[in-house]
TINUDREN-101077 format. One record per residue: x, y, z of N, C-alpha, C in turn; residue number from 1; residue in one letter. Coordinates in nm, 3 decimals. Each point is the difference from the previous one (the first is absolute). Layout:
<recs>
+---------+---------+---------+---------+---------+---------+---------+---------+---------+-----+-----+
:    n_xx :    n_yy :    n_zz :   ca_xx :   ca_yy :   ca_zz :    c_xx :    c_yy :    c_zz :   n : res :
+---------+---------+---------+---------+---------+---------+---------+---------+---------+-----+-----+
:       X :       Y :       Z :       X :       Y :       Z :       X :       Y :       Z : NUM :   a :
...
+---------+---------+---------+---------+---------+---------+---------+---------+---------+-----+-----+
</recs>
This chain:
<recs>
+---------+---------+---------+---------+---------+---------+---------+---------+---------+-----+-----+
:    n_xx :    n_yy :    n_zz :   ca_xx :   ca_yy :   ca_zz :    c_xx :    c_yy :    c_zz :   n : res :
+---------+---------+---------+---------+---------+---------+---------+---------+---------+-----+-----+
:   0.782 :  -0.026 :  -0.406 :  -0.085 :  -0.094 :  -0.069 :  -0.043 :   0.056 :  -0.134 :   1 :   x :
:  -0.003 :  -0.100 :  -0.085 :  -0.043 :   0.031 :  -0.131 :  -0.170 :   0.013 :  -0.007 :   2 :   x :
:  -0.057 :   0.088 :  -0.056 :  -0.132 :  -0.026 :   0.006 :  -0.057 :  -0.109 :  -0.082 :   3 :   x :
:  -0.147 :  -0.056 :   0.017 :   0.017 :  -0.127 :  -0.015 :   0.000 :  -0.028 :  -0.122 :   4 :   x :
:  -0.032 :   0.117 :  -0.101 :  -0.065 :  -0.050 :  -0.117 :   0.121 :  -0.031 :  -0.084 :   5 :   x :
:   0.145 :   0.053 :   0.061 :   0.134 :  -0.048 :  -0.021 :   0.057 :  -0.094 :   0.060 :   6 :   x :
:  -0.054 :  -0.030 :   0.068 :   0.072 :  -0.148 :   0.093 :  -0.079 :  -0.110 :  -0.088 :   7 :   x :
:  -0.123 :   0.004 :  -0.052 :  -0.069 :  -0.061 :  -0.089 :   0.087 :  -0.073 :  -0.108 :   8 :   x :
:   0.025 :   0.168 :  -0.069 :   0.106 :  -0.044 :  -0.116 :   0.086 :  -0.030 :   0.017 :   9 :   x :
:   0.089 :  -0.017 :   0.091 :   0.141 :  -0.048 :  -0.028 :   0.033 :  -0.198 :   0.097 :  10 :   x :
:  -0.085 :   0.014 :   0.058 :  -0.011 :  -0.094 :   0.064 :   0.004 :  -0.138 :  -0.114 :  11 :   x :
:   0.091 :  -0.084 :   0.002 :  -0.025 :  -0.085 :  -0.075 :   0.085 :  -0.102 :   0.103 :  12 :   x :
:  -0.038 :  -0.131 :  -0.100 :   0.106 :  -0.148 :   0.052 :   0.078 :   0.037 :   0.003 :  13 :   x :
:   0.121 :  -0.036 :   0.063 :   0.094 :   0.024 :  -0.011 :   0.084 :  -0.192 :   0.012 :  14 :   x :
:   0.090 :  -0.029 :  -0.066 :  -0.012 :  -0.106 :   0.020 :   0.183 :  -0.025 :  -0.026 :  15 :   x :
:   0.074 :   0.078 :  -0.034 :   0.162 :   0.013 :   0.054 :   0.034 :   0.128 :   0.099 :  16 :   x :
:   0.106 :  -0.042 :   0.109 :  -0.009 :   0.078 :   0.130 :   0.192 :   0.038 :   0.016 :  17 :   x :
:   0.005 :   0.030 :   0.036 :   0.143 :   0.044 :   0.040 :   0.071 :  -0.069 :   0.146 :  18 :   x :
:   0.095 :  -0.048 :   0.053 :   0.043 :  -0.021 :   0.103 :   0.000 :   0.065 :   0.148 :  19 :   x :
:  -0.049 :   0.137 :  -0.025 :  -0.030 :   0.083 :   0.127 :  -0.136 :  -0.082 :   0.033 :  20 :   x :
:   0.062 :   0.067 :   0.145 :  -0.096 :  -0.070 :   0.141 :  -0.129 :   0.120 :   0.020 :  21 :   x :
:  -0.111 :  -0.039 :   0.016 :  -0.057 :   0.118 :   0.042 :   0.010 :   0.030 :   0.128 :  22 :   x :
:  -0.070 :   0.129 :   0.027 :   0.032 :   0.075 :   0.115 :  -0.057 :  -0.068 :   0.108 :  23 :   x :
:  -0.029 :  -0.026 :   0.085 :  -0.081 :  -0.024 :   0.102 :  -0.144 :   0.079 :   0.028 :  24 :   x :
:   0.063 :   0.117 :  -0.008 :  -0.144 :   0.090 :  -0.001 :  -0.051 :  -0.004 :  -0.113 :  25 :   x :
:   0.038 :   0.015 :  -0.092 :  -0.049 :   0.010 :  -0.104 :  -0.101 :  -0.184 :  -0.036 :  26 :   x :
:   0.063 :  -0.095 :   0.057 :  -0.120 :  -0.106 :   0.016 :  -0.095 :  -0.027 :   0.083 :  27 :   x :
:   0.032 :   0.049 :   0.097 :  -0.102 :   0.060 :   0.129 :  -0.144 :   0.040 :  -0.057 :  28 :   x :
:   0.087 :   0.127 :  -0.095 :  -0.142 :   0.086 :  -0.041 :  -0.053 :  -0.109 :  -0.119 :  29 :   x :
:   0.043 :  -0.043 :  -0.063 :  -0.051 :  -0.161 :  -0.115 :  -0.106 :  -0.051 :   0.099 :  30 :   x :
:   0.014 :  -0.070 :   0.089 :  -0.027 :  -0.045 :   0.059 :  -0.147 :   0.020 :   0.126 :  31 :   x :
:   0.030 :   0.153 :  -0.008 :  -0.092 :   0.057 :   0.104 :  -0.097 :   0.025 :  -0.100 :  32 :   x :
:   0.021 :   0.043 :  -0.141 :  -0.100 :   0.018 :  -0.095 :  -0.128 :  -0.080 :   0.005 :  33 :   x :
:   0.063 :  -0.164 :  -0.002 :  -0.086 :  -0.088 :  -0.017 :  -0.064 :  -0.044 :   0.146 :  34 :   x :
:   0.035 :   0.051 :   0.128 :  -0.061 :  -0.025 :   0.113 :  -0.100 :   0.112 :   0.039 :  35 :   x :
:   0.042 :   0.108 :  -0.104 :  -0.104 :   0.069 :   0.040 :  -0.111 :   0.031 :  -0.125 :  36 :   x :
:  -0.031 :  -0.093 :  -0.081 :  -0.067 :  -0.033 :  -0.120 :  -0.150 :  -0.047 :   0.034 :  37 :   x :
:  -0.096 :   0.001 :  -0.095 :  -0.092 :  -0.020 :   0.043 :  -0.045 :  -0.134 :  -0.008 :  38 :   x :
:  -0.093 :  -0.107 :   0.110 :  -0.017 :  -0.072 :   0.000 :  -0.165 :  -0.086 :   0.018 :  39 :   x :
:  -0.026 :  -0.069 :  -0.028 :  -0.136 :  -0.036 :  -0.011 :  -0.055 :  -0.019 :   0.190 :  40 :   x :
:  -0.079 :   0.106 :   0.066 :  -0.081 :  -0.013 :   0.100 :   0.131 :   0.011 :   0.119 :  41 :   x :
:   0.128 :   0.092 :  -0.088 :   0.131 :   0.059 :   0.099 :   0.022 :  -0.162 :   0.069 :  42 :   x :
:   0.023 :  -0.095 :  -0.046 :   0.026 :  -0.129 :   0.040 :   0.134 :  -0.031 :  -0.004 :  43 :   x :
:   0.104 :   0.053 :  -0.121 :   0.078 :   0.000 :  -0.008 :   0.087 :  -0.170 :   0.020 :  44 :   x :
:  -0.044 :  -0.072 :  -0.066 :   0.046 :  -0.128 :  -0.008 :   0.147 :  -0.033 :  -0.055 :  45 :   x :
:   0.044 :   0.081 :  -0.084 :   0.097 :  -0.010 :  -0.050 :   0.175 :  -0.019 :   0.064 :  46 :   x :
:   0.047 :  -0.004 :  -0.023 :   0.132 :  -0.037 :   0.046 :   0.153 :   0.000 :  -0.116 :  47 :   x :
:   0.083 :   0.033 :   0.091 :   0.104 :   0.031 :  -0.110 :   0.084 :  -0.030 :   0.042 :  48 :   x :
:   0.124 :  -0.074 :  -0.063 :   0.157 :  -0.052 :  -0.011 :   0.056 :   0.036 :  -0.043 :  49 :   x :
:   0.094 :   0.118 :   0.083 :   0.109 :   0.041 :  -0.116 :   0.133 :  -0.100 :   0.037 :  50 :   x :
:   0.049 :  -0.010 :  -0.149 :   0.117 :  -0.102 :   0.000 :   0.091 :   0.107 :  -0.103 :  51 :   x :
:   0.095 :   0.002 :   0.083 :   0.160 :   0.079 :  -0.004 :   0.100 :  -0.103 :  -0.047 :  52 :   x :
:  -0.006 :  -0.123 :   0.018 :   0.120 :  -0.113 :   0.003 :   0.019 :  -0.033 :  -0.146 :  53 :   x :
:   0.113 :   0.007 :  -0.020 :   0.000 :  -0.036 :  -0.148 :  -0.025 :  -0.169 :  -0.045 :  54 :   x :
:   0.050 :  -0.041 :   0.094 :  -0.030 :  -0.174 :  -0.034 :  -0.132 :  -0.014 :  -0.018 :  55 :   x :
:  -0.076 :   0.085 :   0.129 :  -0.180 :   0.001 :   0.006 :  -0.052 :   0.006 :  -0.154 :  56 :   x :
:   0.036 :   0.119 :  -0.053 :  -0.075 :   0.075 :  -0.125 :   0.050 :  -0.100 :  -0.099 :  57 :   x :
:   0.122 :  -0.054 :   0.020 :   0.033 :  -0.120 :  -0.146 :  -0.107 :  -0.107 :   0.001 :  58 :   x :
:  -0.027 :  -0.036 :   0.139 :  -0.073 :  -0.116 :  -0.023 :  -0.123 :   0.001 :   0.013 :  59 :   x :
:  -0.139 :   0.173 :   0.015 :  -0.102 :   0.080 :  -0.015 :   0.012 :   0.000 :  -0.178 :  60 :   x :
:   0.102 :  -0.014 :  -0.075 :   0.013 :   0.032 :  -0.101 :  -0.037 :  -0.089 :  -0.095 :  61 :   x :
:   0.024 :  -0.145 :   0.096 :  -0.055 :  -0.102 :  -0.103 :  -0.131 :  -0.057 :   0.033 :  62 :   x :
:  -0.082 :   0.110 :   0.052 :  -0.127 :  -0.103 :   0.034 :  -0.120 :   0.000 :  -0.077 :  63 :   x :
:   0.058 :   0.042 :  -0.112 :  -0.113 :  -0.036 :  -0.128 :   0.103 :  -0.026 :  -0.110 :  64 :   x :
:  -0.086 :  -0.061 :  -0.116 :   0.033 :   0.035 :  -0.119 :   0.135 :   0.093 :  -0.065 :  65 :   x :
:  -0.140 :   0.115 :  -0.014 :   0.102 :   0.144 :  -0.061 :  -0.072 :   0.068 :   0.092 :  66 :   x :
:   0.113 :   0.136 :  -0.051 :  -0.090 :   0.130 :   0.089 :   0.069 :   0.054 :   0.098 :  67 :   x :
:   0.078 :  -0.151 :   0.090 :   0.049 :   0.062 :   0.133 :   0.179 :   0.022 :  -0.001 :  68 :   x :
:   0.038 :  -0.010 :  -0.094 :   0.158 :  -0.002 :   0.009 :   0.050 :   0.130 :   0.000 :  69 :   x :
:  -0.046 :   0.108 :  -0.016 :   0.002 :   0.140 :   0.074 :   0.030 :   0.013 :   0.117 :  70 :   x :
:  -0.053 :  -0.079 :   0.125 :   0.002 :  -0.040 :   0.101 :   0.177 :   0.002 :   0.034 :  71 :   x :
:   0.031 :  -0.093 :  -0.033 :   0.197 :  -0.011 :   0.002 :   0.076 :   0.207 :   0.011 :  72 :   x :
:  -0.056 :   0.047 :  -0.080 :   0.083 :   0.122 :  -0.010 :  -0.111 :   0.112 :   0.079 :  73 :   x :
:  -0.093 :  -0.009 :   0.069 :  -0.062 :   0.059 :   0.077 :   0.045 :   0.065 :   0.149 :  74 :   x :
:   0.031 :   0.092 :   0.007 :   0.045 :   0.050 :   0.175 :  -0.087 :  -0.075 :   0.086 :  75 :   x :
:  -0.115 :   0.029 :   0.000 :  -0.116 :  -0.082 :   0.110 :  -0.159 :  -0.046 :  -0.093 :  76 :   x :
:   0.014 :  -0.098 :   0.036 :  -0.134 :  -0.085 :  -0.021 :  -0.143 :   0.028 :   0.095 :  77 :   x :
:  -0.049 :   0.038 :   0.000 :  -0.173 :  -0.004 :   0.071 :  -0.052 :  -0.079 :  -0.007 :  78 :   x :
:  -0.026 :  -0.111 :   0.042 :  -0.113 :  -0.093 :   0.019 :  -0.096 :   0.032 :   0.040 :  79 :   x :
:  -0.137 :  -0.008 :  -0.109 :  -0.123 :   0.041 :   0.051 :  -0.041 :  -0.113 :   0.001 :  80 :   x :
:  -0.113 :  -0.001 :   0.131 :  -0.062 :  -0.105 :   0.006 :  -0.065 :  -0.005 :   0.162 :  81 :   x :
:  -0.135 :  -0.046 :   0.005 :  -0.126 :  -0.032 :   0.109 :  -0.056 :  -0.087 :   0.026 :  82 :   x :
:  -0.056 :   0.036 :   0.134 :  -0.073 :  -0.125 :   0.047 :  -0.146 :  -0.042 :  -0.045 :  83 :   x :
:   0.005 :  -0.056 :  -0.079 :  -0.165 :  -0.003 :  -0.089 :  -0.107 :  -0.046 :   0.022 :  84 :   x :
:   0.025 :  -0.055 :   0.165 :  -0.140 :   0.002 :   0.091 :   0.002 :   0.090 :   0.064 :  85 :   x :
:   0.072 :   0.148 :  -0.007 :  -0.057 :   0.057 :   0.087 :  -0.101 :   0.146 :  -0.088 :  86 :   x :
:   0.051 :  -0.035 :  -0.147 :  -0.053 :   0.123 :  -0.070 :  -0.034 :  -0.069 :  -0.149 :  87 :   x :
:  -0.126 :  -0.038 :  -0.044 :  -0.016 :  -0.026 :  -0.152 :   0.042 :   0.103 :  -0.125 :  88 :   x :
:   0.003 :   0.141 :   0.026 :   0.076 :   0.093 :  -0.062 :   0.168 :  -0.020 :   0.036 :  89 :   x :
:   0.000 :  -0.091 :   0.042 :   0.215 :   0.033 :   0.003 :   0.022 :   0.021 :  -0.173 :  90 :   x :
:  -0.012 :  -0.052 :  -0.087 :   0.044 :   0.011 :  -0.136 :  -0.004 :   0.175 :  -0.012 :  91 :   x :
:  -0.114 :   0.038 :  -0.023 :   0.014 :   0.144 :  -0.017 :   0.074 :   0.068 :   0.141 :  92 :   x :
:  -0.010 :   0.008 :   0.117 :   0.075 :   0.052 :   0.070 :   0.150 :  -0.021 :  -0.008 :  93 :   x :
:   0.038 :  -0.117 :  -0.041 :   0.144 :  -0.047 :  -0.005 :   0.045 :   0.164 :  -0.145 :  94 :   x :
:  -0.103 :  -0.042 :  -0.123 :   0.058 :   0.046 :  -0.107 :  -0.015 :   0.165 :   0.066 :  95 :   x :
:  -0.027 :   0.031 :   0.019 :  -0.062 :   0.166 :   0.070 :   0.168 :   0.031 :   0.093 :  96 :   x :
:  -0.003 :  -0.090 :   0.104 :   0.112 :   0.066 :   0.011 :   0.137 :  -0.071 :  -0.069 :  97 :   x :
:   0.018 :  -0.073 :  -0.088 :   0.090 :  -0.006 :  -0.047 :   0.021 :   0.105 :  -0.119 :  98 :   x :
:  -0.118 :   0.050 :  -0.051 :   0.014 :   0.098 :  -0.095 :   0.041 :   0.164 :   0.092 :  99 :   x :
:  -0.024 :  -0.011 :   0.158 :   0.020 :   0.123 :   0.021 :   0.161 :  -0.015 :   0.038 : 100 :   x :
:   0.066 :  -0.073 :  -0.022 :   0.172 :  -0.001 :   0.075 :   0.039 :  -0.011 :  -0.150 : 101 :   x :
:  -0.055 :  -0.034 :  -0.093 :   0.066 :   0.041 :  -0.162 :  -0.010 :   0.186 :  -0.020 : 102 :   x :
:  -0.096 :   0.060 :   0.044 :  -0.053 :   0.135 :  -0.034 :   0.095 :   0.063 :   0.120 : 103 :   x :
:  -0.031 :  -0.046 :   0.092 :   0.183 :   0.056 :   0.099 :   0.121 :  -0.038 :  -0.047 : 104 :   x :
:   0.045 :  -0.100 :  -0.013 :   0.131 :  -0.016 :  -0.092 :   0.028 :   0.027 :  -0.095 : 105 :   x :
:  -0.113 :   0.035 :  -0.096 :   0.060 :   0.098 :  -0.084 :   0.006 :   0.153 :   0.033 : 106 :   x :
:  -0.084 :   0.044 :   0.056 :   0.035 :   0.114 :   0.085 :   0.145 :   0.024 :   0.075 : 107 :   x :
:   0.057 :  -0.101 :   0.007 :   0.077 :   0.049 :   0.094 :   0.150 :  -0.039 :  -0.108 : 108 :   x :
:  -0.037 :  -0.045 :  -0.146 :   0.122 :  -0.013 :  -0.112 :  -0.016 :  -0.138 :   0.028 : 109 :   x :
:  -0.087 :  -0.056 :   0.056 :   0.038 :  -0.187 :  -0.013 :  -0.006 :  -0.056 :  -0.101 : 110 :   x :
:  -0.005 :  -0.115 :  -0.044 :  -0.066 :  -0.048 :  -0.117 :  -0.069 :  -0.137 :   0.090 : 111 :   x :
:  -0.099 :  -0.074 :  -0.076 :  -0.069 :  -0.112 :   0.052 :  -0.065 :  -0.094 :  -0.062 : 112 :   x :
:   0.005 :  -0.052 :   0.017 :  -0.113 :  -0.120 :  -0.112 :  -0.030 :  -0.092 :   0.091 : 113 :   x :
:  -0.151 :  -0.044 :  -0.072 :  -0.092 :  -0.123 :   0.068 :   0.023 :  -0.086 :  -0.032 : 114 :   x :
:   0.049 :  -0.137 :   0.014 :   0.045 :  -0.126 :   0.010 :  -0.150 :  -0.055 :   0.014 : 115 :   x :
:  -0.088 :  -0.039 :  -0.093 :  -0.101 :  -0.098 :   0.064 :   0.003 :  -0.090 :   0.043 : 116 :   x :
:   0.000 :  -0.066 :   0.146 :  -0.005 :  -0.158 :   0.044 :  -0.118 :  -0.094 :   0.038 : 117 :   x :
:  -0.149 :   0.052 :   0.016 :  -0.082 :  -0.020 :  -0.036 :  -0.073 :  -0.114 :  -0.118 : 118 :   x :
:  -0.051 :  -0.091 :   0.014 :   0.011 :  -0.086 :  -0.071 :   0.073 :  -0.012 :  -0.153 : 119 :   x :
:   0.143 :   0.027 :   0.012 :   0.087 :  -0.046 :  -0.042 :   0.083 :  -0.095 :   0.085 : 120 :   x :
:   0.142 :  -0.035 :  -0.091 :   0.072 :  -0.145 :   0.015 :   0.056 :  -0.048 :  -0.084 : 121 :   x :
:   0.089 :  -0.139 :   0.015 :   0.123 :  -0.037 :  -0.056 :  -0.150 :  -0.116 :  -0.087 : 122 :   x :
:   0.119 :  -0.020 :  -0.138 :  -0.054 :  -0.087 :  -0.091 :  -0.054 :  -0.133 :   0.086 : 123 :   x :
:   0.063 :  -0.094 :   0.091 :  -0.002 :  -0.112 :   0.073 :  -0.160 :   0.030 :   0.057 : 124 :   x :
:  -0.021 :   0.087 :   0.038 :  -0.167 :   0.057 :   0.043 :   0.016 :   0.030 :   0.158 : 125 :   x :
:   0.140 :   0.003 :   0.005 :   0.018 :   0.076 :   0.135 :  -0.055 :   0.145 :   0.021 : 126 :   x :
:  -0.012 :   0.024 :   0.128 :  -0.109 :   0.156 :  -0.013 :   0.095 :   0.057 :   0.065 : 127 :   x :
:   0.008 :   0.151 :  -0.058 :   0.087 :   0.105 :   0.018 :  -0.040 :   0.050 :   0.160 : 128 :   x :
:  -0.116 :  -0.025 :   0.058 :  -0.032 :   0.031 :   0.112 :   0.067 :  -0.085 :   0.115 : 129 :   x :
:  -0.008 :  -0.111 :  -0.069 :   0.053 :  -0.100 :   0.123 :   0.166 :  -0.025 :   0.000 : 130 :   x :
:   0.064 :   0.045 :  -0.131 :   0.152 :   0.060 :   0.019 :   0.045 :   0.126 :   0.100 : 131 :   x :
:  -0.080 :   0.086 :  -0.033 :   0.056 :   0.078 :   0.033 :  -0.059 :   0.004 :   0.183 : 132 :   x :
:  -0.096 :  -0.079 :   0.035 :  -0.042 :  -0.013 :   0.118 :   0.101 :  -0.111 :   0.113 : 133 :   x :
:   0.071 :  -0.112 :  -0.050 :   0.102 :  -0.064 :   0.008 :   0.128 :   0.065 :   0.004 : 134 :   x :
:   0.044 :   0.118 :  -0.125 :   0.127 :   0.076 :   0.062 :  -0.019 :   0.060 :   0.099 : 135 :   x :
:  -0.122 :   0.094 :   0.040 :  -0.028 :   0.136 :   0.073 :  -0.040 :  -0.034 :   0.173 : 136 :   x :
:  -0.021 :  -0.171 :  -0.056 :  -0.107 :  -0.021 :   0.158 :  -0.146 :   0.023 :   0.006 : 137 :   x :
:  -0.064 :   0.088 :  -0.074 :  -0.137 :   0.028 :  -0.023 :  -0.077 :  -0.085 :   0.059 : 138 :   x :
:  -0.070 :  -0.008 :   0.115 :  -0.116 :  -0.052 :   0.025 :  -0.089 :  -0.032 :  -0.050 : 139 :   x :
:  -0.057 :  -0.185 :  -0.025 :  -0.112 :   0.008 :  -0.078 :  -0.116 :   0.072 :   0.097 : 140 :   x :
:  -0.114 :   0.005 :  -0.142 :  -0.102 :   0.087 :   0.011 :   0.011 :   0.105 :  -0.022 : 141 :   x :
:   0.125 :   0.058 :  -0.063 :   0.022 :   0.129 :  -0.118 :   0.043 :  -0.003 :  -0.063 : 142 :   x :
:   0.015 :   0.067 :  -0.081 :  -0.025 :   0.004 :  -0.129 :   0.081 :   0.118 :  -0.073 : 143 :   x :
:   0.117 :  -0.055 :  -0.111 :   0.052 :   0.158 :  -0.045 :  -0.028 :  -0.007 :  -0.159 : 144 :   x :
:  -0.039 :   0.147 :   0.019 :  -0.081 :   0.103 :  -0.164 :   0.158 :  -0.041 :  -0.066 : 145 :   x :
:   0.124 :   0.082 :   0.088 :   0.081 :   0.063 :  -0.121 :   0.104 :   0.019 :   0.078 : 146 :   x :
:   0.166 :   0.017 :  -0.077 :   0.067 :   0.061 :   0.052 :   0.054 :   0.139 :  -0.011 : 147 :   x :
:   0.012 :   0.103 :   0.040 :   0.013 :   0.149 :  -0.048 :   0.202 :  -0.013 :  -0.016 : 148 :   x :
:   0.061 :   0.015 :  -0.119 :   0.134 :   0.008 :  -0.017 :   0.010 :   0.171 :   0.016 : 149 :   x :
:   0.120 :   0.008 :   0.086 :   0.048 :   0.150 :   0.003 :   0.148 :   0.035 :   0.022 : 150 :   x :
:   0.004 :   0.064 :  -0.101 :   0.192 :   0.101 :  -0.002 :  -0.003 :   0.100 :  -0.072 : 151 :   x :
:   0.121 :   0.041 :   0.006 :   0.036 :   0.108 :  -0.105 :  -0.017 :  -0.006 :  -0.121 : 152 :   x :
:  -0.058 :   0.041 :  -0.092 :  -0.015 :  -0.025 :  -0.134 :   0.106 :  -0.020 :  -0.069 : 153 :   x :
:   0.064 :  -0.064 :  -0.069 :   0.123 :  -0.030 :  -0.029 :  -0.022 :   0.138 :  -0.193 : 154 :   x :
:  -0.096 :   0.049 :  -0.024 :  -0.040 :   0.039 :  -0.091 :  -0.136 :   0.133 :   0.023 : 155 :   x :
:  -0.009 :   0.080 :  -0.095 :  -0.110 :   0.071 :   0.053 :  -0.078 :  -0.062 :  -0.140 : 156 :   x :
:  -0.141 :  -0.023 :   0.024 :  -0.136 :  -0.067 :  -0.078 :  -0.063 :   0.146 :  -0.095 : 157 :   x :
:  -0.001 :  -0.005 :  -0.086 :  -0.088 :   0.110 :  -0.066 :  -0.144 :   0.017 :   0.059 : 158 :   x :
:  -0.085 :   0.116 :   0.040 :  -0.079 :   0.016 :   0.056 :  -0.120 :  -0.052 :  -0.122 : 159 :   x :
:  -0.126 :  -0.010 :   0.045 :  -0.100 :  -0.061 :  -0.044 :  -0.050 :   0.159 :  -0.071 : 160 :   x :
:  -0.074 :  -0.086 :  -0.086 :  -0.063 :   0.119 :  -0.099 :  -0.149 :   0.014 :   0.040 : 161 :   x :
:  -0.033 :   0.073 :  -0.048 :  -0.183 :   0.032 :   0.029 :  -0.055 :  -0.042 :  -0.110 : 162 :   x :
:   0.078 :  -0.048 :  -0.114 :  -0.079 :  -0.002 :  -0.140 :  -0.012 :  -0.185 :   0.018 : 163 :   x :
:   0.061 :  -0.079 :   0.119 :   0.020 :  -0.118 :   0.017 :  -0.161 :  -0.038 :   0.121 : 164 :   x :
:  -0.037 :   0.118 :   0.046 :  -0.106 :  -0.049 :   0.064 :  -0.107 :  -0.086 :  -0.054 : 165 :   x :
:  -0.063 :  -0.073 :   0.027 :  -0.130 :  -0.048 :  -0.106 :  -0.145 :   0.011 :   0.035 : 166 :   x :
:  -0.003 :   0.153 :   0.004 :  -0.098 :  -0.002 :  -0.053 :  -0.162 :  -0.029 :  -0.021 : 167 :   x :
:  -0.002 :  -0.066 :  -0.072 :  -0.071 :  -0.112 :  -0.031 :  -0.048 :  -0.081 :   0.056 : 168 :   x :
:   0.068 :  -0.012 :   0.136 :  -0.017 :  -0.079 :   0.076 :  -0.108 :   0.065 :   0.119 : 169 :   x :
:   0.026 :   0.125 :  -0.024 :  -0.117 :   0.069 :   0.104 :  -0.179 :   0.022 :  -0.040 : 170 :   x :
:  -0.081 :  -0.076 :   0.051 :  -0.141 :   0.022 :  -0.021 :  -0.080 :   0.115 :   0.076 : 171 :   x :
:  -0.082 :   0.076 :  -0.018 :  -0.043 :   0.133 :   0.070 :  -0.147 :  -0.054 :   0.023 : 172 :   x :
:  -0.099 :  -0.046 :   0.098 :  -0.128 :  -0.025 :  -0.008 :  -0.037 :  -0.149 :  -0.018 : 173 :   x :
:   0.046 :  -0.052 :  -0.087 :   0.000 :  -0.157 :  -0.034 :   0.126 :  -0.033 :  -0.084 : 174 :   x :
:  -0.025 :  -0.143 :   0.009 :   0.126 :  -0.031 :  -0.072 :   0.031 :   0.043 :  -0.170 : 175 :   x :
+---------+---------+---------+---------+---------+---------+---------+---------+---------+-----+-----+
</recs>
C-alpha cells in the first residue's frame, strides 16, 4: 500500500480504461472497502450493483445527459444506491463508501470515476434514477447517489500537486 498522503496524489478520474477484465479479488477488495466504510448509527443502508455485462453498461451509459458514456468502456460498473427510509444520511454514507472503493482501486492500480446519477437526467426530464432503476430492477424506495466506473487505466493521470490545494478555503476559529 501506498501511504495515504500518496494515494491522495495520484488518485484521480480516470475516465478512458483498457479492455482487461479485473481480477476478482482484486474487486472483492473494491468492494469490501465500501462495506466496511463508515456509516451513519452503523445502519448501513446502502447497497451495490455490480454490472459486468457489456450490453448492461451501454445502456447505464445513457442514463443522463453527459457524464456517463465512460460507462461503455468500463470493466465493472458499481451501482451505488439505498434504501432512504431506512437511513436519512444515505447521501453521505452512499458518498463515504463510494469514495472508499475509489481510494482502494486506486490502490490496487485501478482507475475510477464517479458517474453522478442523483438528480440528474435526460433532456425529456426523464430522471437518471428511474433509468437506471428500470435497467437494474432497483426497488422503489431507493434511491441511487452514483455510479462508481472501474478498469484498467487505459493511461497513467499526472499526480495532483500541493500547490493546487486551496487553501483558502480553510478557516482556523471562524470563518
Amino acid at each position: 500500500m501506498k501511504n495515504f498522503a500518496q494515494l491522495m496524489h495520484s488518485r484521480r478520474s480516470c475516465r478512458k480504461f483498457t479492455q482487461e477484465k479485473i481480477d476478482p479479488e482484486a474487486l472483492s477488495l473494491v468492494l469490501n472497502a465500501a462495506l466496511l466504510s463508515p456509516s451513519a448509527k452503523s445502519r448501513r443502508s446502502w447497497h451495490f450493483v455490480v454490472v459486468e455485462d457489456k450490453n448492461t453498461l451501454e445502456k447505464l451509459a445513457d442514463c443522463k445527459e453527459s457524464g456517463a458514456t465512460l460507462l461503455k468502456n468500463a470493466a465493472v460498473a458499481v451501482v451505488v444506491t439505498a434504501n432512504v427510509a431506512e437511513n436519512d444520511c444515505w447521501i453521505e454514507d452512499c458518498s463515504i463508501a463510494t469514495l472508499a472503493m475509489q481510494l482502494q482501486a486506486e490502490d490496487l492500480g485501478l482507475g475510477s470515476c464517479w458517474v453522478q446519477v442523483r438528480n440528474r437526467g435526460l433532456n425529456s426530464g426523464e430522471r437518471a434514477v428511474d433509468i437506471v432503476r428500470g435497467i437494474l430492477n432497483i426497488p422503489e424506495g431507493f434511491d441511487t447517489l452514483c455510479i462508481l466506473a472501474l478498469g484498467h487505466k487505459a493511461s497513467e493521470l499526472p499526480l495532483k500537486n500541493d500547490d493546487d490545494a486551496p487553501w483558502e478555503q480553510v478557516h482556523v476559529g471562524t470563518f
